[in-house]
Residue, then its C-alpha position, 0 to 999 in steps of 0.5 A: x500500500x502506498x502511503x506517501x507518494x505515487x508508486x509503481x510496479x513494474x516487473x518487464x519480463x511478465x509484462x507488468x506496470x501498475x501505478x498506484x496513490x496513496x492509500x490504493x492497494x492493487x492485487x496482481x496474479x501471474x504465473x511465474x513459469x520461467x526460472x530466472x532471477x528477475x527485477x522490479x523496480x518502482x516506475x514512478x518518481x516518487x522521492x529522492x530515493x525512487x532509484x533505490x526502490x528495487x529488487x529481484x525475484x527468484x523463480x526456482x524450476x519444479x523438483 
């Protein structure tokens, strides 16, 4: 949930890009069927630490 600014989620390998306000929240489904270690970052200015706002996602291949 975004308190202070306008956020986004963008996560480009699975075609995802929300933007959301303060207060909203968003749910997202998707199958993540690929293994890979995969970004998503915030896609919206939202302050001075907005290039921090970012991470990765491990999707692990079925045993």
């Amino acid at each position: 949930r975004a308190q202070d600014a306008t956020h986004g989620l963008a996560i480009p390998q699975y075609n995802i890009n929300l933007s959301l306000e303060p207060g909203e929240t968003e749910t997202i489904e998707f199958d993540a069927d690929v293994p890979g270690v995969f970004p998503f970052y915030c896609s919206e200015f939202c302050s001075a630490l907005h290039l921090e706002m970012l991470g990765y996602f491990l999707v692990k291949p079925q045993s």
